[in-house]
N, C-alpha and C positions, 0 to 999 in steps of 0.2 A: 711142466706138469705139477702137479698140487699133490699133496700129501692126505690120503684117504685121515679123514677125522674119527675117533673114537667113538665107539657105538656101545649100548649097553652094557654089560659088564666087562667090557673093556676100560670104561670110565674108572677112574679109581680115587676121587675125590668123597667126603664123606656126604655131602650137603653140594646139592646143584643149585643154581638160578634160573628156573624154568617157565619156558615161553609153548605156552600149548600148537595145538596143528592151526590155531585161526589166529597165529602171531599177539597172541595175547599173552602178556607178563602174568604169569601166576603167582612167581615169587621163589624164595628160599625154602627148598625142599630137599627132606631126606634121601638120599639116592635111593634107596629101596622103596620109597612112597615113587618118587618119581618112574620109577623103573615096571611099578604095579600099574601106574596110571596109563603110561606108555603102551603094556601086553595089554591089558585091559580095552584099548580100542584100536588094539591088532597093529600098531606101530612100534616105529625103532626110537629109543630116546640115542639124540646126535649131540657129543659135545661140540658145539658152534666153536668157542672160542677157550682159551684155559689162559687168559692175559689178566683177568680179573680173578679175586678170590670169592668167594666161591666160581667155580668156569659156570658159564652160561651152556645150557642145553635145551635142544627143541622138540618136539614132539612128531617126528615127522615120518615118512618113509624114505626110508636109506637110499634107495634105486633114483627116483625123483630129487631127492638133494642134492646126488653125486650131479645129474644130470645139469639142474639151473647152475650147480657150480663151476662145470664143464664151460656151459652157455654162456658167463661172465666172463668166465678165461679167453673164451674165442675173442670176444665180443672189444676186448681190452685195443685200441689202435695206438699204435706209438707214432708222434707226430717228427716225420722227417723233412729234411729241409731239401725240396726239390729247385732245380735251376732251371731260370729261361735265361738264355743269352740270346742279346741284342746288338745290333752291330750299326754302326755309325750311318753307311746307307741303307738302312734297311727300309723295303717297301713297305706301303699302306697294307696291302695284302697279306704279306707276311707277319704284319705286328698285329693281325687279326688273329692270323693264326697262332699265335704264340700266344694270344691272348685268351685265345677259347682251350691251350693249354695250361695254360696257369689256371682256369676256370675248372679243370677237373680236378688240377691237385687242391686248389683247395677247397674244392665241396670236398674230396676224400679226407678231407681234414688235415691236410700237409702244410707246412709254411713253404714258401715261392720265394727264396732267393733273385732279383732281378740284376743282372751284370750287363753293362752295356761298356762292351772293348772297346779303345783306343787304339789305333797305329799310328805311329809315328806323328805327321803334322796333325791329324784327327783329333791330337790333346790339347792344343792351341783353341781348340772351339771348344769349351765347358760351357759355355750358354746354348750355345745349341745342341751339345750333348742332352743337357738336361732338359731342353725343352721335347726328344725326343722322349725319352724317360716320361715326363708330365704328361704328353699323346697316350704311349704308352696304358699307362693308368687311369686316364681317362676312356680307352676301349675297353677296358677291363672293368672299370665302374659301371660302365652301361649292362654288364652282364654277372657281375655280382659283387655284393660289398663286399669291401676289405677295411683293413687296419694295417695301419705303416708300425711295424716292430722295431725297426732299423731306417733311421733317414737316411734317405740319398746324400752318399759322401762317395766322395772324388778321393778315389785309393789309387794305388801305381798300376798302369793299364787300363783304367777306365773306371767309371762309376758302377756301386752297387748298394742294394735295397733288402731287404728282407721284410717281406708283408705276410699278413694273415689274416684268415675269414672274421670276419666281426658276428 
């Protein structure tokens, strides 16, 4: 949650840097000029920011600012790293399907870890591990681009990848 910003004569700076309701820079204004300008066409003057000297303030209505500010907050996706795990005999059908899963995570904007396990003798075949892997990614290309973030390396228990939406 966000910290409601300063309104009207809450602001306590002597001199604003004020941007009107049609995002237009006005300039370095007296807080009471600013404050006049503000009542004068029935709006809240908002301090936006106080990082700069003088803080920046806008012209705007308070209810509506809170709100797009709200809307940004939702709007924010943090990208985590979902897995598909692959397995040495794994069917055509199934790496379809694994494939139109990794397709959702990352249209949702996720990066797709790709792990493909090893048992026992299953580690003796790295070439044809990774040409499952290379299959793999090419069902996956067919249904939306990606970018390799992590090349396919051969860790303890099998190969793994980490890709992302290009």
């Amino acid at each position: 949650m966000f910290k409601k910003p300063p309104i009207n004569n809450q602001i306590r700076a002597a001199q604003v840097r004020l941007i009107d309701e049609n995002d237009q820079q006005i300039g370095v204004v007296a807080l009471k000029d600013a404050l006049e300008m503000a009542w004068s066409k029935k709006l809240d003057l908002i301090q936006v920011t106080d990082k700069v000297n003088p803080p920046v303030a806008k012209i705007a209505e308070f209810g509506k600012y809170l709100y797009n500010l709200q809307k940004k907050e939702k709007n924010v996706h943090t990208s985590e790293v979902k897995g598909i795990r692959l397995t040495y005999n794994i069917s055509p059908h199934d790496m379809e399907t694994r494939a139109a899963t990794a397709e959702k995570f990352l249209k949702k904007g996720d990066r797709v870890k790709i792990e493909l396990r090893l048992r026992g003798r299953q580690k003796a075949f790295g070439n044809l591990s990774r040409e499952k892997v290379e299959q793999f990614l090419s069902i996956l290309e067919k249904h939306i681009p990606y970018k390799v973030d992590k090349e396919l390396k051969n860790e303890m228990g099998g190969f793994n990848m980490i890709i992302s939406k290009k």
